[in-house]
Structures are given as structure tokens and as C-alpha cells.
FIVO-43031 format. One line per field, with one value per residue (C-alpha): residue in three letters; y, x, z; residue number from 1. Coordinates in steps of 0.2 Angstrom, whole numbers, plus 5000, padded with zeros to 4 digits. Example, Ala and Ser with C-alpha at 12.3 -4.5 7.8 and 13.67 -1.06 7.14 Angstrom:
resn <- (ALA / SER)
y <- (4978 / 4995)
x <- (5062 / 5068)
z <- (5039 / 5036)
resi <- (1 / 2)
# end
This chain:
resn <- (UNK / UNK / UNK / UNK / UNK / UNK / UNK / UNK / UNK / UNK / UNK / UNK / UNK / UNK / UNK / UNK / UNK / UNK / UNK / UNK / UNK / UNK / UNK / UNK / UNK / UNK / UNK / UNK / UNK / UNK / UNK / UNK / UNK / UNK / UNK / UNK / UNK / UNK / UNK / UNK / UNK / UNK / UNK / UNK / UNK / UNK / UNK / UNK / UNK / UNK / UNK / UNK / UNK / UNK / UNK / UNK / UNK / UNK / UNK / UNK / UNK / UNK / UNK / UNK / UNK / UNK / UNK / UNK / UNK / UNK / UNK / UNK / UNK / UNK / UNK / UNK / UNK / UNK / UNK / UNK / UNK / UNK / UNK / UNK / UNK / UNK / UNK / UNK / UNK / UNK / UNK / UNK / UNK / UNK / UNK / UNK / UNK / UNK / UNK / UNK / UNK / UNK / UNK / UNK / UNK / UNK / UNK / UNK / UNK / UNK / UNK / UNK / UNK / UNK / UNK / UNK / UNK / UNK / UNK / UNK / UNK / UNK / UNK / UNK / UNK / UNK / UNK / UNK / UNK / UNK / UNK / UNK / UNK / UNK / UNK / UNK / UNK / UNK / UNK / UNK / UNK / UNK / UNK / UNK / UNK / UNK / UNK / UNK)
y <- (5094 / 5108 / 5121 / 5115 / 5113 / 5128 / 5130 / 5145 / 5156 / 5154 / 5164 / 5166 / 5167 / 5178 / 5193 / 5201 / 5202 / 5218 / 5227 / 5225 / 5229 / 5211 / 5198 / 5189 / 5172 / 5155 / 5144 / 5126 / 5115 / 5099 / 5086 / 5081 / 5069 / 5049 / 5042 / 5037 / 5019 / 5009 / 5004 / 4987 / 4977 / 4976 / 4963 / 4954 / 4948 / 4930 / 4937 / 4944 / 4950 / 4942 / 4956 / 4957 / 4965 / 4967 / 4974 / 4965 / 4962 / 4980 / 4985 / 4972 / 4977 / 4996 / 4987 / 4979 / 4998 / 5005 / 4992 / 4995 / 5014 / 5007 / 5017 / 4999 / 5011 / 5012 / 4996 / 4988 / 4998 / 4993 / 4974 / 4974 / 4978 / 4966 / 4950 / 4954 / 4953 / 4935 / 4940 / 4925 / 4936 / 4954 / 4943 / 4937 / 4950 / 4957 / 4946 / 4950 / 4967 / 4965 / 4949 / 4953 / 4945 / 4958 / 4974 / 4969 / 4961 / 4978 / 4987 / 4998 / 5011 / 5015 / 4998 / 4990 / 4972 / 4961 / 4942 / 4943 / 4951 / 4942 / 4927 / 4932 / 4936 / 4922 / 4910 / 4918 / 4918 / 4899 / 4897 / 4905 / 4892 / 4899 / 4884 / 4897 / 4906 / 4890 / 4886 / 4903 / 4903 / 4887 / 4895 / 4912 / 4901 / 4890 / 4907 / 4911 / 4897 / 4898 / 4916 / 4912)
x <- (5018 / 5010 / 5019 / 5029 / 5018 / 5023 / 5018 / 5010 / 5000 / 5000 / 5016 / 5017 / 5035 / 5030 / 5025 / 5038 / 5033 / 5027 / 5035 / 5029 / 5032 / 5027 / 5041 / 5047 / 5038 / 5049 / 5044 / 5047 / 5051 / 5047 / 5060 / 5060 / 5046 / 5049 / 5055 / 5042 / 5036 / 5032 / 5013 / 5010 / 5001 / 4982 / 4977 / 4966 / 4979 / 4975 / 4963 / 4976 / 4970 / 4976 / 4985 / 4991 / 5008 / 5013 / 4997 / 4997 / 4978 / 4975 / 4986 / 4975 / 4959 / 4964 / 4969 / 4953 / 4945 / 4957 / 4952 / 4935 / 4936 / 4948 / 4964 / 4976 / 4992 / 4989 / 4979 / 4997 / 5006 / 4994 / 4994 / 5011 / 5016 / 5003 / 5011 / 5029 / 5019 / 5015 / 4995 / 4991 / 4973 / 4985 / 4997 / 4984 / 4977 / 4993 / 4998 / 4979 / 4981 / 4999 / 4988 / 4981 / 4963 / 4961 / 4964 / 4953 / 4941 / 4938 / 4942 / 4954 / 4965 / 4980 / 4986 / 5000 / 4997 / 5015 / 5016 / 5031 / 5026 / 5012 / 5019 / 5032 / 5015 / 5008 / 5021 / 5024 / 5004 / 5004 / 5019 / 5009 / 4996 / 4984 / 4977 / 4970 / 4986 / 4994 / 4982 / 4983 / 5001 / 5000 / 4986 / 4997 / 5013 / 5003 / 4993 / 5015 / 5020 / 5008 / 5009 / 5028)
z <- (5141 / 5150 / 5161 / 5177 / 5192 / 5205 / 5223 / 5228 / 5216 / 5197 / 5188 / 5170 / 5166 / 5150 / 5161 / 5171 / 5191 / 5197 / 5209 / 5225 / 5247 / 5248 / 5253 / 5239 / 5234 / 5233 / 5219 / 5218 / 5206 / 5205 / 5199 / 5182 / 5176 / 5177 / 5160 / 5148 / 5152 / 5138 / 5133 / 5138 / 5119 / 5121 / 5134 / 5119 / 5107 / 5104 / 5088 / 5076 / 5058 / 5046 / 5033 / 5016 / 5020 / 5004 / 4998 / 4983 / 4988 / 4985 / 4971 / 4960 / 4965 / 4961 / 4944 / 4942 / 4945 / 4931 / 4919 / 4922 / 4917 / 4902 / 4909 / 4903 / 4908 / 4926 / 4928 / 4921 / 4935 / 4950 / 4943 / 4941 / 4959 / 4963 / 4952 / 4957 / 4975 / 4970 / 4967 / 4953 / 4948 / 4944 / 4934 / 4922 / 4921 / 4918 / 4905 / 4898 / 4894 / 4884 / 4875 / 4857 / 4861 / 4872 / 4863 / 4851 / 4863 / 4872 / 4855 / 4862 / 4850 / 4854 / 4863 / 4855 / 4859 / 4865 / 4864 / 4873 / 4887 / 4886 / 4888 / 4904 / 4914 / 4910 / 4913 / 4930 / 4934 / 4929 / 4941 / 4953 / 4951 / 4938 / 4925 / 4915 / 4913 / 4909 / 4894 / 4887 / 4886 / 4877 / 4865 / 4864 / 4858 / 4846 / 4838 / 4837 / 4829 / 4817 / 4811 / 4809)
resi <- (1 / 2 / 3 / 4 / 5 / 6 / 7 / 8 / 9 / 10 / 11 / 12 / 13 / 14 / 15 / 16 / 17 / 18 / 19 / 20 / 21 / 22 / 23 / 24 / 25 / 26 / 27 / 28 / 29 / 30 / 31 / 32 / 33 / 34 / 35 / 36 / 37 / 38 / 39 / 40 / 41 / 42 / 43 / 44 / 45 / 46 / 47 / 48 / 49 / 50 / 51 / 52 / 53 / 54 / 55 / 56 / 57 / 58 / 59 / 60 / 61 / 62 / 63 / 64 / 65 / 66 / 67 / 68 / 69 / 70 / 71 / 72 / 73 / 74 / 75 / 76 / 77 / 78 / 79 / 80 / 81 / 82 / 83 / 84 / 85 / 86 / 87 / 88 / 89 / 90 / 91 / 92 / 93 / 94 / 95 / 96 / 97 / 98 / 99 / 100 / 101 / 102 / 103 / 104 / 105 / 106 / 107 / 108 / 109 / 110 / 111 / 112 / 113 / 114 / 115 / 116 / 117 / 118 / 119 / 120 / 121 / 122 / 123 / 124 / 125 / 126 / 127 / 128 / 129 / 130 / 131 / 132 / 133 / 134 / 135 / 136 / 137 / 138 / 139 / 140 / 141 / 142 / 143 / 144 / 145 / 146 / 147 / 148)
# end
């Protein structure tokens, strides 16, 4: 907002007037401004993007980019926002990386596999529609039953 609009010559309030034989200047102010009208949505709204608001689209792909430079901890942390978001690919994946075939399909160190995490991610990517998730849960409980 800019200074208030004056009639006569420009004053800076900042500076103190100087002393003059001059008559004295009257200075107007203008009433306040209207209120603030509100902005009317663009005129072209019949094309709306479609959005992922939960950005469950995102959080898995910056999963995918974690797995790919093999940092499982916070590819687990993106997928799992992503799955609890109802993303079906972060949830297998999910499951994936607390699977035993893939520590040692990636040879990582370190990675303690868990069936039974495992298995919750897969059962809840197979509830979210993913066939493949669905078989390897099967194969994941049958490989269970028989090392019991």
C-alpha cells in the first residue's frame, strides 16, 4: 500500500516542514480505501486437473527413487505414507522390502527380512486390488508353514 494521496505538492511526513513566510498548506486526505473485493475464479473452469490430494502418487515414486539408490529405510517411509494413502504399487513394494526374496535378491546386508510385516502389506496391497500381492502372500505363508 503506498503513501496516502495528498493534494498539493508532495510532503514526506519523515522530514520536518521548514519554516517558511508562506501561508500554510492544507492537505487532504482522502477517505479510507473501499474494502477488499473478492477475486472472481478464473472465467475457464470447466477444464479442472485432476489431483492426487493425498500425494500418495508422489510419496511412491520418491520411493521408487530411494529403492533405486538401495536406501530401503526411507523408500519404506515414502511407500508407507503412500499405502496407508491407498497407493496399491507402494504397498507391494512395501511388503517387498520386509520380504526375504528380496534381501537376498538385491544382496543387501544389514536388512533384517519380516514375514510378518511382510505379510500385512501384502494383504492390504491385495485388498487394494493387486493379484500379485495376493499370490505372494499365498507363497509367503506356504514358504511359513513349511519352515515351521
Amino acid at each position: 500500500m503506498g503513501a496516502p494521496a495528498t493534494e498539493g505538492p508532495n510532503v514526506d511526513p519523515a522530514r520536518p516542514m521548514p519554516a517558511s513566510s508562506s501561508p500554510a498548506q492544507t492537505v487532504t486526505v482522502p477517505a479510507a480505501p473501499p474494502a477488499a473485493t473478492t477475486l472472481a475464479p478464473p472465467a475457464n473452469t470447466a477444464a479442472e486437473v485432476r489431483q492426487d490430494p493425498s500425494g500418495s502418487e508422489f510419496f511412491a515414486k520418491r520411493g521408487d527413487e530411494m529403492m533405486a539408490i538401495k536406501d530401503i529405510t526411507a523408500a519404506r517411509k515414502f511407500y508407507e505414507y503412500a499405502a496407508n494413502a491407498g497407493n496399491v504399487h507402494a504397498a507391494t513394494a512395501l511388503a517387498w522390502t520386509f520380504d526375504e526374496g528380496f534381501a537376498a535378491e538385491l544382496g543387501v546386508l544389514g536388512l533384517k527380512p519380516d514375514p510378518v510385516l511382510a505379510a500385512t502389506w501384502y494383504r492390504k496391497a491385495a485388498e487394494l486390488g493387486s493379484p500379485g500381492a495376493a499370490a505372494r502372500l499365498r507363497s509367503l505363508m506356504s514358504n511359513e508353514a513349511a519352515v515351521k
